[in-house]
DSSP file (Angstrom, degrees, kcal/mol; ACC not computed):
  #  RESIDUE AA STRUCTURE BP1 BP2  ACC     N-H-->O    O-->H-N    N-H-->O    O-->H-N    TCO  KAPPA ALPHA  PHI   PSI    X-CA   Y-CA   Z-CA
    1    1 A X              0   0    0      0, 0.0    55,-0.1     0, 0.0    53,-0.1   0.000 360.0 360.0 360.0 104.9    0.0    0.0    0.0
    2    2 A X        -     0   0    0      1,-0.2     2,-0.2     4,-0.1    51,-0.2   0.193 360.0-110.9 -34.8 138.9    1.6    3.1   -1.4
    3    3 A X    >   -     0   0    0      4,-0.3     3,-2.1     1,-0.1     2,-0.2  -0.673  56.4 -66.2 -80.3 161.8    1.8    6.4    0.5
    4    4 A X  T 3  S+     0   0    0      1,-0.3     3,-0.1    42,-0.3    -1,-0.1  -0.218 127.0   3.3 -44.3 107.6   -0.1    9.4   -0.5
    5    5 A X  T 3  S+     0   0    0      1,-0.3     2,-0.5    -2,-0.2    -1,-0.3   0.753 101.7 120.0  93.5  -2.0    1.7   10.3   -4.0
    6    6 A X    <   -     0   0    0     -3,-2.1    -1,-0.3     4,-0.0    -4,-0.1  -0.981  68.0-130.0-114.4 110.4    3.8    7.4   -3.9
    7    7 A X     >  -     0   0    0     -2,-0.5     4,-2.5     1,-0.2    -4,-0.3  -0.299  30.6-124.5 -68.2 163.5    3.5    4.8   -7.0
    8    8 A X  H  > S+     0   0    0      1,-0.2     4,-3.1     2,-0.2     5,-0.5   0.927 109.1  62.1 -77.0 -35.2    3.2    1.4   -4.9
    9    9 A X  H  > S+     0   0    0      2,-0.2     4,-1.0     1,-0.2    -1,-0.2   0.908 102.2  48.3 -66.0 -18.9    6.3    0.0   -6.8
   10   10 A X  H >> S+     0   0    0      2,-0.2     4,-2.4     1,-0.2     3,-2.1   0.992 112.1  52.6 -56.7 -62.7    8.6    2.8   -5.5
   11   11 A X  H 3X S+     0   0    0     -4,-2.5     4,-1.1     1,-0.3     5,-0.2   0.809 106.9  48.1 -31.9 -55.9    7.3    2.0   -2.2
   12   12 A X  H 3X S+     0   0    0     -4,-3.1     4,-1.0     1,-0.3    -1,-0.3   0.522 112.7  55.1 -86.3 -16.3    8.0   -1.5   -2.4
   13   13 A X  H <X S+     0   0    0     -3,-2.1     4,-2.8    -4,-1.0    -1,-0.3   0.844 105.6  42.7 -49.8 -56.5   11.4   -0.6   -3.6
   14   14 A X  H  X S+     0   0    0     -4,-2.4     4,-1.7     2,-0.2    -2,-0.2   0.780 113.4  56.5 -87.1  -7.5   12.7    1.5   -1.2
   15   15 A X  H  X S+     0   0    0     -4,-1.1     4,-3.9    -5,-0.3     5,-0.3   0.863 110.8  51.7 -78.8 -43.1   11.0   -1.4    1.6
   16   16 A X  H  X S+     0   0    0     -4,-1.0     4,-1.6    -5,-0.2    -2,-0.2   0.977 107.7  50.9 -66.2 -53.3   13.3   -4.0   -0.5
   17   17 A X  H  X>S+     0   0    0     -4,-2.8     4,-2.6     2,-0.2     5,-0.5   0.981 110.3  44.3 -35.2 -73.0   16.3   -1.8    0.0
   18   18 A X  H  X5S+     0   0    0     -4,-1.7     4,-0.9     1,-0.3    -1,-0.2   0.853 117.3  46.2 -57.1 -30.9   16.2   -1.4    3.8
   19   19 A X  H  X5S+     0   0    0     -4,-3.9     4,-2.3     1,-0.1    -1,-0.3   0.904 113.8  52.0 -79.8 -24.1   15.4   -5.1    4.3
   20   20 A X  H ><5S+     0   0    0     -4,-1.6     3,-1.6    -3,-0.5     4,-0.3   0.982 111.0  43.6 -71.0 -70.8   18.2   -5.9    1.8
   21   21 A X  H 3<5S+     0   0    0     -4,-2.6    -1,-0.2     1,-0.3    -3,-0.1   0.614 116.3  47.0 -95.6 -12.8   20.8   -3.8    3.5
   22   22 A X  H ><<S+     0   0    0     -4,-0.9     3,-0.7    -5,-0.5    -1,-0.3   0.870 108.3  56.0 -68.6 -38.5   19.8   -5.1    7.3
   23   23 A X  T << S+     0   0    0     -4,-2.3    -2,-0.3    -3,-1.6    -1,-0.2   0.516 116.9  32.7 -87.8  11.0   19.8   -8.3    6.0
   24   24 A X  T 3  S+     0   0    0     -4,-0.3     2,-0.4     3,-0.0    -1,-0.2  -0.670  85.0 131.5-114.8  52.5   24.1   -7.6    4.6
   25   25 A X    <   -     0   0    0     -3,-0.7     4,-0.1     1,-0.2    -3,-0.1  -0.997  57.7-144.3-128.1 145.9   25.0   -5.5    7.4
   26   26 A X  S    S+     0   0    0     -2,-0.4     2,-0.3     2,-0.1    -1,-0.2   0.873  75.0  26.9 -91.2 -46.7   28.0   -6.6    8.8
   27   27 A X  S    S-     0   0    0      1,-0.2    -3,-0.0    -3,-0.1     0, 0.0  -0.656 103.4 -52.3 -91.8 164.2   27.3   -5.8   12.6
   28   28 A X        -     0   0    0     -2,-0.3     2,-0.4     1,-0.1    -1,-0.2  -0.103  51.6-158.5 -53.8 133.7   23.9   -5.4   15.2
   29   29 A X        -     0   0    0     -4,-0.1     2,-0.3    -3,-0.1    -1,-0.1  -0.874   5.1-158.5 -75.8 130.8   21.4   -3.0   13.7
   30   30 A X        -     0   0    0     -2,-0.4     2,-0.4     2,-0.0     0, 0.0  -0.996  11.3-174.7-113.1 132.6   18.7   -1.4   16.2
   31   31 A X        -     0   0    0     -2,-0.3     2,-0.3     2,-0.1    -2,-0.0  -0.940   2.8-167.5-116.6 139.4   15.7   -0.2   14.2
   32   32 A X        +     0   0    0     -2,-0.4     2,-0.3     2,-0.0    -2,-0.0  -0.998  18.1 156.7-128.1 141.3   12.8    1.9   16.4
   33   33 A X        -     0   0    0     -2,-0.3    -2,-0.1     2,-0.0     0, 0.0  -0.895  39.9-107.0-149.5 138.9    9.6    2.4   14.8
   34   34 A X        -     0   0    0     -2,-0.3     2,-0.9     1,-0.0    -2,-0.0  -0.203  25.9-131.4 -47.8 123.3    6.0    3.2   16.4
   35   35 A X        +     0   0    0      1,-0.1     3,-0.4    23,-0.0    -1,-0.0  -0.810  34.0 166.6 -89.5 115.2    3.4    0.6   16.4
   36   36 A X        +     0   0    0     -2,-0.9    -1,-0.1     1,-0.2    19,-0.1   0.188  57.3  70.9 -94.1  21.7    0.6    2.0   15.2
   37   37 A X  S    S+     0   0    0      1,-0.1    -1,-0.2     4,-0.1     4,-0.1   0.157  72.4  93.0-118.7   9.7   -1.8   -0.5   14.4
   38   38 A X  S    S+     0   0    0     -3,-0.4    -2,-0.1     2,-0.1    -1,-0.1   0.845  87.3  47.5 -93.2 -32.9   -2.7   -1.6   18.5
   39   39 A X  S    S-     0   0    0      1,-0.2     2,-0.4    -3,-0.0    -3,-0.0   0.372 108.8 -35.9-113.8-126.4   -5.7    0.9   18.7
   40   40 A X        -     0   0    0      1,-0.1     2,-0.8     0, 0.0    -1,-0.2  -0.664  62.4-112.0 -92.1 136.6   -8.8    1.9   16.8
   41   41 A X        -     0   0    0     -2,-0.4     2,-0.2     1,-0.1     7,-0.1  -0.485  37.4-111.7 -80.0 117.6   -8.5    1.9   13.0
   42   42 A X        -     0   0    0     -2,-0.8     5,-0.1     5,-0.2    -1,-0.1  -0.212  10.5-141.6 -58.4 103.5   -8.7    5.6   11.5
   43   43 A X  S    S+     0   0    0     -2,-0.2     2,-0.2     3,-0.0    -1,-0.1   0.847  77.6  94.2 -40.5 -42.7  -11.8    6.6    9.4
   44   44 A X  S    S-     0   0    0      1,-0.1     3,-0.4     3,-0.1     4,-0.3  -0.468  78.4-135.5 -61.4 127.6   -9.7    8.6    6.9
   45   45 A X  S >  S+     0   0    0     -2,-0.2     3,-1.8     2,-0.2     4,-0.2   0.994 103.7  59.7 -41.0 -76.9   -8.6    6.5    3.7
   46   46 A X  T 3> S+     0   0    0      1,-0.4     4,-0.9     2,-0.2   -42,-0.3   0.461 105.1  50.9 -57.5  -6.3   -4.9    8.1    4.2
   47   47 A X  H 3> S+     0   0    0     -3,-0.4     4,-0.6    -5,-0.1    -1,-0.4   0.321 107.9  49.0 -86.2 -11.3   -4.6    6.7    7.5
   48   48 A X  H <4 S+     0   0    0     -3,-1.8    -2,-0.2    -4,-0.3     4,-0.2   0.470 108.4  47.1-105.4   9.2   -5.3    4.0    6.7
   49   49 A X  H >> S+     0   0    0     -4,-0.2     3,-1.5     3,-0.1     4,-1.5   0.850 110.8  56.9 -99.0 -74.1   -3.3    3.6    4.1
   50   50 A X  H 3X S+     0   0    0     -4,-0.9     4,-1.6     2,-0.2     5,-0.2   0.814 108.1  49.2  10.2 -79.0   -0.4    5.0    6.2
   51   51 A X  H 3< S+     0   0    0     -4,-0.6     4,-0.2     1,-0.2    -1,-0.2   0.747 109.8  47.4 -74.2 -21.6   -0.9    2.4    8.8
   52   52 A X  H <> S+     0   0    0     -3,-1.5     4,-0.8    -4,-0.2    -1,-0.2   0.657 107.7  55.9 -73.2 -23.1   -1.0   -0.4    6.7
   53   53 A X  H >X S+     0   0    0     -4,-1.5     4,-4.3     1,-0.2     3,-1.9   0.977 113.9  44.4 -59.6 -64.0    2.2    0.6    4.7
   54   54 A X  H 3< S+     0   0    0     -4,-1.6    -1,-0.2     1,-0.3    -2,-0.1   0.768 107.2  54.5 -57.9 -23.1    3.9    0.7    7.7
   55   55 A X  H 3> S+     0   0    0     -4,-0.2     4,-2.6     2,-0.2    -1,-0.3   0.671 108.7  50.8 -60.1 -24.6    2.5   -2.4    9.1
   56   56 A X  H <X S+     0   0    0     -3,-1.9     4,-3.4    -4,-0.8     5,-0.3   0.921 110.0  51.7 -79.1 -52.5    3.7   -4.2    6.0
   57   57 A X  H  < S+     0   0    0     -4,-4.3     4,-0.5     1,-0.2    -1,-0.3   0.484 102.8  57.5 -76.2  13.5    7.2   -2.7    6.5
   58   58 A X  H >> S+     0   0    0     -5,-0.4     4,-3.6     3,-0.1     3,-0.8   0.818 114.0  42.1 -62.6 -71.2    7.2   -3.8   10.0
   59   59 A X  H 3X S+     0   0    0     -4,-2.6     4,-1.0     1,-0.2    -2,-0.2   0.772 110.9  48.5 -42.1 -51.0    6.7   -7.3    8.5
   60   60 A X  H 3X S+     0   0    0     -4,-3.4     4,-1.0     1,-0.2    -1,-0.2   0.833 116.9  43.8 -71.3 -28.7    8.8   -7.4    5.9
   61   61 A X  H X> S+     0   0    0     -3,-0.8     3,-1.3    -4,-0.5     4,-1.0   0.968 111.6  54.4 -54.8 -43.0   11.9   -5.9    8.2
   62   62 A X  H 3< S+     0   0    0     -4,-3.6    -1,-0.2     1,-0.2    -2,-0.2   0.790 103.5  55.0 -62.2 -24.4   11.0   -8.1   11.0
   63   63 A X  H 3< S+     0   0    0     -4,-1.0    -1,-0.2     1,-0.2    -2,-0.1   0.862 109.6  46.1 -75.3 -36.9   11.3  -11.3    8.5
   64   64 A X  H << S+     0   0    0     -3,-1.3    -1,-0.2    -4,-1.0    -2,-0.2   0.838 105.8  93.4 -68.5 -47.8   15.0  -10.2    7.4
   65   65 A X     <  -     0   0    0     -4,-1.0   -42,-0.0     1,-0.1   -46,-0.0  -0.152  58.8-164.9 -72.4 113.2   15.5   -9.7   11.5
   66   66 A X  S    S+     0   0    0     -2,-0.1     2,-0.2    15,-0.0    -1,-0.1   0.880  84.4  32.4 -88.4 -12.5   16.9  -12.3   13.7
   67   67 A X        -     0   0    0     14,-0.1     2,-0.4     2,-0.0    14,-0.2  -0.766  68.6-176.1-112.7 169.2   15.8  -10.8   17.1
   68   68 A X  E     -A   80   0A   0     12,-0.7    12,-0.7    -2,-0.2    11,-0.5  -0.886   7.2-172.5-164.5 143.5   12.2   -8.5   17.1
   69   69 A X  E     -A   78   0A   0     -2,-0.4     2,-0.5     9,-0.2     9,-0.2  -0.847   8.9-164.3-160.5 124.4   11.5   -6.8   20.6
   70   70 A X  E     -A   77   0A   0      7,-3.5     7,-0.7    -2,-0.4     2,-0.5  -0.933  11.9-157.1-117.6  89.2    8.3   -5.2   20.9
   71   71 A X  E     -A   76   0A   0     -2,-0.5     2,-0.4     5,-0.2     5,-0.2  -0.631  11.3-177.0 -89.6 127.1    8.3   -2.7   24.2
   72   72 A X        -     0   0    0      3,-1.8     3,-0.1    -2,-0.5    -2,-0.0  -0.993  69.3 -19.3-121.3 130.4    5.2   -1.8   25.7
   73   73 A X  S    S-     0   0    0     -2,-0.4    -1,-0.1     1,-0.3     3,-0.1   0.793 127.1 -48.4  35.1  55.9    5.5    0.7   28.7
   74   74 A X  S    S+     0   0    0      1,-0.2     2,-0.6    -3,-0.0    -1,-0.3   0.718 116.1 111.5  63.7  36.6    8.9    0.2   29.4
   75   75 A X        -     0   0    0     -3,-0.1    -3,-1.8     2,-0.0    -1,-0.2  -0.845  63.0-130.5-131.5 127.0    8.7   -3.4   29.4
   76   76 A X  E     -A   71   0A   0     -2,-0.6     2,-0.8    -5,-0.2    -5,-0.2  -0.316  15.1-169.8 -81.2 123.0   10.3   -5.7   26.7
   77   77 A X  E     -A   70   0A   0     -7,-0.7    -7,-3.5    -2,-0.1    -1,-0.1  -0.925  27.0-129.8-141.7 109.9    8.0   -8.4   25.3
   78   78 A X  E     +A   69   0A   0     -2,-0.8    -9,-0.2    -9,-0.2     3,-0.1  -0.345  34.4 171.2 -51.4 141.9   10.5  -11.0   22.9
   79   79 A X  E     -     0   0A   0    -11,-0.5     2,-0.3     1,-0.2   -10,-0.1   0.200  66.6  -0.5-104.6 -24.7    8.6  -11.4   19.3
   80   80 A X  E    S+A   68   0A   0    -12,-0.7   -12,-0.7     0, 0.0    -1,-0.2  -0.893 122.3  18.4-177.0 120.1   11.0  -13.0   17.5
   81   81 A X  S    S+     0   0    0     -2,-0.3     2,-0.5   -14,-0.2   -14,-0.1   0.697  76.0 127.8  90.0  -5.7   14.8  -14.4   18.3
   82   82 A X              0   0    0      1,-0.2    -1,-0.2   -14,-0.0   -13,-0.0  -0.795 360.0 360.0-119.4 158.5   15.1  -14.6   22.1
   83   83 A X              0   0    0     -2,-0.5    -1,-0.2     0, 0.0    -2,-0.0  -0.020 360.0 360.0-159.0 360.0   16.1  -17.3   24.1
C-alpha cells in the first residue's frame, strides 16, 4: 500500500532496499519504529493507508531480523529471536 503520492512500486522498492541492507549489514542493527496499528482503526482512507504501509514494513523488516522486541511501557515483550 503506497503512501499518499507514492507509486506502490517505489514503495515496495525502497521497503526492498532497507530489508536488503539489514539483512548484509556486517554488525547489530537497532531499528525503532511506532506501532501504530494496536488501537482503533482511522476513518480517513490516508490513514489508513499510512498504517498499513507501515505495518507491512514492519513485517517485511522483521522477517530479514533475527531478534524483534516489541516494548510496551517500558517493558520488553521477545517477538522473535530470544532465548
Amino acid at each position: 500500500m503506497p503512501f499518499e503520492g507514492a507509486p506502490a512500486s517505489d514503495l515496495d522498492r525502497q521497503v526492498d532496499a532497507l530489508a536488503d541492507a539489514v539483512a548484509a549489514a556486517a554488525g547489530p542493527v537497532v531499528l525503532v519504529s511506532n506501532e501504530i496499528a494496536l488501537g482503533v482503526v482511522p476513518m480517513q482512507a490516508e490513514t489508513r493507508r499510512f498504517v498499513d504501509a507501515l505495518g507491512l514494513l514492519h513485517q517485511r523488516i522483521a522477517a530479514v531480523c533475527d531478534r524483534v522486541t516489541l516494548m510496551v511501557a517500558g517493558c520488553e515483550l521477545a517477538v522473535k529471536g530470544h532465548r
